[in-house]
C-alpha positions as CSV (number, residue, x, y, z in Angstrom):
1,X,0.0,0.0,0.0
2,X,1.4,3.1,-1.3
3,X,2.7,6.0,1.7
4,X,0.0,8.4,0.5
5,X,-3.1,6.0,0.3
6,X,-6.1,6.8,2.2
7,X,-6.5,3.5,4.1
8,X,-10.1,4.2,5.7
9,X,-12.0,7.0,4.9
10,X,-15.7,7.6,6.1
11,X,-18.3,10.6,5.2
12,X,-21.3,10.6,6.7
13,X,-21.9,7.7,8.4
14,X,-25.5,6.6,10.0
15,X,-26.6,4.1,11.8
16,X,-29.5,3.2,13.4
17,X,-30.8,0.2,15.4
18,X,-34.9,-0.3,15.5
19,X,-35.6,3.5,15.6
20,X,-32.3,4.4,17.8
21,X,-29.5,6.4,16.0
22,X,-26.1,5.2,16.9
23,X,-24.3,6.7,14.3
24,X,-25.3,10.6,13.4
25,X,-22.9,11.6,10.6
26,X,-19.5,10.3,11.0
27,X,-16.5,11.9,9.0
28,X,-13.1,10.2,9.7
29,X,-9.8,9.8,7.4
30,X,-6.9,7.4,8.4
31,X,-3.5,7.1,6.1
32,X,-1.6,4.2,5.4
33,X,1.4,3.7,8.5
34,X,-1.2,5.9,10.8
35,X,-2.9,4.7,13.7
36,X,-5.9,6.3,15.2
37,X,-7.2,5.4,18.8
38,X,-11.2,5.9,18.9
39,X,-12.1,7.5,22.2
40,X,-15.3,8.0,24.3
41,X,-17.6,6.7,27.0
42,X,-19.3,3.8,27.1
43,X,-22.5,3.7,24.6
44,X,-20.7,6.7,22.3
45,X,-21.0,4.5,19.2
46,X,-17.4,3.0,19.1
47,X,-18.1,-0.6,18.4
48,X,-20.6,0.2,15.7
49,X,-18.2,2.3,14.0
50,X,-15.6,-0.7,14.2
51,X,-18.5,-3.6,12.9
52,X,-19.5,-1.1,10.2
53,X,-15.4,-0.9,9.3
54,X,-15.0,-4.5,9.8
55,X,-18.3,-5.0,7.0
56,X,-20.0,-7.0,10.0
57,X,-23.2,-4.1,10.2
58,X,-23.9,-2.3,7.1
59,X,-24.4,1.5,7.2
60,X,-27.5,2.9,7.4
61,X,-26.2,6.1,5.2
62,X,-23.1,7.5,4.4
63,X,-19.8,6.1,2.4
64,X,-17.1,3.7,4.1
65,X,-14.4,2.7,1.9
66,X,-11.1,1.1,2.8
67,X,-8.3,0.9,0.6
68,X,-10.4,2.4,-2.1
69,X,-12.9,-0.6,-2.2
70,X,-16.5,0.4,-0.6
71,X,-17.3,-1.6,2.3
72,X,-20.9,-2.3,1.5
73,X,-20.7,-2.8,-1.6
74,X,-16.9,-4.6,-2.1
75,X,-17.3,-6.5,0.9
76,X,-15.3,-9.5,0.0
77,X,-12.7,-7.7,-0.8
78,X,-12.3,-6.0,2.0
79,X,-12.5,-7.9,4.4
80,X,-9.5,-9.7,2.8
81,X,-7.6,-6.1,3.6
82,X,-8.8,-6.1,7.3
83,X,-7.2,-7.6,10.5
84,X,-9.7,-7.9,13.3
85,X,-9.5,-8.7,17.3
86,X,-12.7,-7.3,18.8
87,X,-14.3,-8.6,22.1
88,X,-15.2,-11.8,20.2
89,X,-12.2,-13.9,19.8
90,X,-13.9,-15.7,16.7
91,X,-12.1,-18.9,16.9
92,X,-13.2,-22.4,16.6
93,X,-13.3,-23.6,20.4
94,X,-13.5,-27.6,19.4
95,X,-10.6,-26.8,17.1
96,X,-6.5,-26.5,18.1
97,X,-4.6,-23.3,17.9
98,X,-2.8,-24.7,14.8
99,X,-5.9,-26.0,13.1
100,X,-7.7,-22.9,13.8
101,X,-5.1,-20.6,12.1
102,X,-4.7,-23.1,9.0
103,X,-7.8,-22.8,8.4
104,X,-8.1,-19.2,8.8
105,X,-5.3,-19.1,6.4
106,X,-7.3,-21.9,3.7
107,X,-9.9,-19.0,4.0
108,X,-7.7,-16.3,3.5
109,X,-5.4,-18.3,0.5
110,X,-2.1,-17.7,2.5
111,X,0.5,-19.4,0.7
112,X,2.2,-22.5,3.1
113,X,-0.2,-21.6,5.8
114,X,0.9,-24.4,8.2
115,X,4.0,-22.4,8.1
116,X,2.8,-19.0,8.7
117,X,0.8,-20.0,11.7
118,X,3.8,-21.9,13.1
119,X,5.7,-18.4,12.9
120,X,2.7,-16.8,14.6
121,X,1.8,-19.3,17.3
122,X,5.5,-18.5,18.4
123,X,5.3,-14.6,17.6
124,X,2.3,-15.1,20.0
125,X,3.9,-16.8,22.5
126,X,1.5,-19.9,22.3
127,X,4.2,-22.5,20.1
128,X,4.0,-25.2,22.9
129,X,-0.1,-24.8,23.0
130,X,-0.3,-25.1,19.6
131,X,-2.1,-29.0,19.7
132,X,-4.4,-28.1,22.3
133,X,-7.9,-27.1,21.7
134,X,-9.2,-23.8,22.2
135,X,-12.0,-24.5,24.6
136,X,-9.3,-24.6,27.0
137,X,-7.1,-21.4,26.7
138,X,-7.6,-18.3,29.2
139,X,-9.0,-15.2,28.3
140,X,-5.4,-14.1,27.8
141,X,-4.3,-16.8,25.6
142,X,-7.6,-16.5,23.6
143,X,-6.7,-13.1,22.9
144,X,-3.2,-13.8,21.8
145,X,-4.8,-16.6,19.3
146,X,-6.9,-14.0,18.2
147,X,-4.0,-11.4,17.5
148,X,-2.2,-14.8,15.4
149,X,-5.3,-15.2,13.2
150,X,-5.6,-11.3,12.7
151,X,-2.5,-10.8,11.6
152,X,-2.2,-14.0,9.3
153,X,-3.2,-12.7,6.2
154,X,-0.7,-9.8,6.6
155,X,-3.8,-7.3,6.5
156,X,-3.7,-3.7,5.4
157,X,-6.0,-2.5,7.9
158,X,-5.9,-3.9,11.8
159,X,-9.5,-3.0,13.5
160,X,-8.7,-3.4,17.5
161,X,-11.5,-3.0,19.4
162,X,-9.9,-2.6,23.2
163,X,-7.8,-5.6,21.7
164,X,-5.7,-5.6,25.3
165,X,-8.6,-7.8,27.1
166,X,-7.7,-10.5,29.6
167,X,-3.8,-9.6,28.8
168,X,-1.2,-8.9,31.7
169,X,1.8,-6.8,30.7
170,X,4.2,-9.1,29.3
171,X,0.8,-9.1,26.8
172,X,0.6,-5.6,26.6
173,X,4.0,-4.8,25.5
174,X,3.4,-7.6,23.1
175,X,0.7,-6.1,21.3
176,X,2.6,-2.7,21.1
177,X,5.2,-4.5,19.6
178,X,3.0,-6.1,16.8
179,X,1.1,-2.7,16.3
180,X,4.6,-1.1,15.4
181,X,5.6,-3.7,13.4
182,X,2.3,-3.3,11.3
183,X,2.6,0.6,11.1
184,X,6.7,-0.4,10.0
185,X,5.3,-2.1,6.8
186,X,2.4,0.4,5.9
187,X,-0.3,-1.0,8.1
188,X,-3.0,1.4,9.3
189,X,-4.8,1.0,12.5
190,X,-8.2,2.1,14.0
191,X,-8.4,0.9,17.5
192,X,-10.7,1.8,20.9
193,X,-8.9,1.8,24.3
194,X,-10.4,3.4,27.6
195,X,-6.7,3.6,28.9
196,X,-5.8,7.0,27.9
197,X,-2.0,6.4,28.3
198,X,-2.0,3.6,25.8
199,X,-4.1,5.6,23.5
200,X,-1.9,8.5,23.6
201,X,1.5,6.2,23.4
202,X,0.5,4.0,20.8
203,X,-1.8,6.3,18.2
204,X,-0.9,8.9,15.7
205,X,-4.1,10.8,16.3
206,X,-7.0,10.8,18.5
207,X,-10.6,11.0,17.9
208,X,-13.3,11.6,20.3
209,X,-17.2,9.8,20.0
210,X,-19.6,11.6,21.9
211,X,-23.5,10.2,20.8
212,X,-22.5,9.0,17.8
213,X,-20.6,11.8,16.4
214,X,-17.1,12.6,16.2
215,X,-17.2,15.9,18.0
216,X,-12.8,16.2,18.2
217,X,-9.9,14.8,16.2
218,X,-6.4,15.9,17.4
219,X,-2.9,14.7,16.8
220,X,-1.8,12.8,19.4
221,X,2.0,14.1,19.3
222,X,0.2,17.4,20.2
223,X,-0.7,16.0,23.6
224,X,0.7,15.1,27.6
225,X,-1.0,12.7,29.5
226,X,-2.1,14.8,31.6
227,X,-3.7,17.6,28.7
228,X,-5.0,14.1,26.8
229,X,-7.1,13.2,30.6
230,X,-8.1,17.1,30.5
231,X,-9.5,16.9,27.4
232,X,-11.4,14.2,27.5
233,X,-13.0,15.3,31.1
234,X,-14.2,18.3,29.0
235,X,-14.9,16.6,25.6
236,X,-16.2,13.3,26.8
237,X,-19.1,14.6,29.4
C-alpha cells in the first residue's frame, strides 16, 4: 500500500438500530502507516463504528471505503484487507490453535499456511499450545490466538477494538510490539482503548465519539498525558 493511500475513509456515516440512532454523521480519514485510537464513554458508538469498518453491520447512510474498495458494496474484498481482534475472539473452540489458524489461512489463501501460523503461534507466544484445543485457553491466551489469526493474512487494515482484554503486561507490551511492526510495513490501525495512556503512546491521532458523532480529532504528538485526561474530562461529558 502506497505512503499516501487513504486507508479508511468515512463521510457521513449513520446508523440506526430499531428507531435508535447510533451513528449521526461520521467523517473520519486514516492514512496508510497511521494509527488512530477511537475515544469515548461507554455507549458513544465505538463498536458500531468498528463492525460497520469491519463489513460486520452495514451502514445505514453515508460512504465507508477502505483501501479504495466500498465496504458495503466490495465487501469481499475488503474484508481480505482487514485484520480484526474485537471482544469476540472468533475462533473455533473444538478446534487446536494450529488447526484454527490453518484454516483461517485456507480461508484467506495464505500461501504454506501451516507455516505461517507456526511463525505466529511462536510470535504469539503460544508455540507449545499449539495442539491443544481452544475450549481450554484463558481469556489471555484467547486473545493472543486471536491477534495470530488477525494478523495472518498480513492485513492492510488492523481494526482493535480494546484488543488488550484479559492480557497482563508481558501481553501488553506484546501487542505494542506487533502494532509497530504493522505501522513499520504500511499497516493502518483504527483501535478503541479506555486507557488514555495507551491511546496516547500508541496512536498517531485521537478521535473523540460523543453520541455517535465525532465531535474532536487531534494529533496525538500534540498532547501530555495529563492535557489528553483534560481533554477528554471536558470533551467526553
Amino acid at each position: 500500500m502506497n505512503s499516501a493511500t487513504v486507508a479508511v475513509e468515512v463521510e457521513g456515516l449513520k446508523k440506526s438500530y430499531g428507531l435508535k440512532p447510533i451513528l449521526r454523521g461520521i467523517n473520519l480519514r486514516v492514512q496508510a502507516g497511521e494509527r488512530l485510537a477511537l475515544l469515548g464513554a461507554n455507549g458513544a458508538g465505538k463498536t458500531t463504528l468498528m463492525r460497520v469498518l469491519a463489513c460486520l453491520a452495514k451502514p445505514g447512510a453515508g460512504m465507508v471505503r477502505l483501501c479504495g474498495w466500498n465496504a458495503e458494496c466490495d465487501a469481499q474484498e475488503v474484508r481480505r484487507l482487514i485484520g480484526l481482534v474485537a471482544h469476540q475472539p472468533y475462533l473455533y473452540e473444538d478446534l487446536t490453535a494450529q488447526e484454527n489458524l490453518e484454516f483461517f489461512a485456507r480461508m484467506y489463501r495464505v500461501s504454506q499456511g501451516r507455516a505461517r501460523a507456526q511463525v505466529l503461534l511462536e510470535r504469539v507466544g503460544l508455540a507449545k499450545r499449539a495442539r491443544e484445543r481452544v475450549r481450554t485457553f484463558s481469556r489471555g491466551q484467547l486473545q493472543r490466538l486471536a491477534w495470530a489469526r488477525a494478523l495472518l493474512h498480513q492485513p492492510d487494515i488492523l481494526l482493535l477494538d480494546e484488543p488488550d482484554t484479559g492480557l497482563d503486561q508481558q501481553g501488553h507490551a506484546l501487542i505494542d510490539e506487533l502494532m509497530a511492526e504493522h505501522s513499520a510495513r504500511g499497516g493502518s490501525t483504527v483501535f478503541i482503548t479506555h486507557q488514555l495512556e495507551r491511546a496516547l503512546a500508541l496512536s498517531d491521532q485521537l478521535a473523540f465519539l460523543v453520541n455517535g458523532r465525532i465531535v474532536r480529532n487531534c494529533a496525538s504528538r500534540e498532547l501530555s498525558v495529563e492535557a489528553l485526561q483534560q481533554l477528554y474530562r471536558e470533551v467526553v461529558r
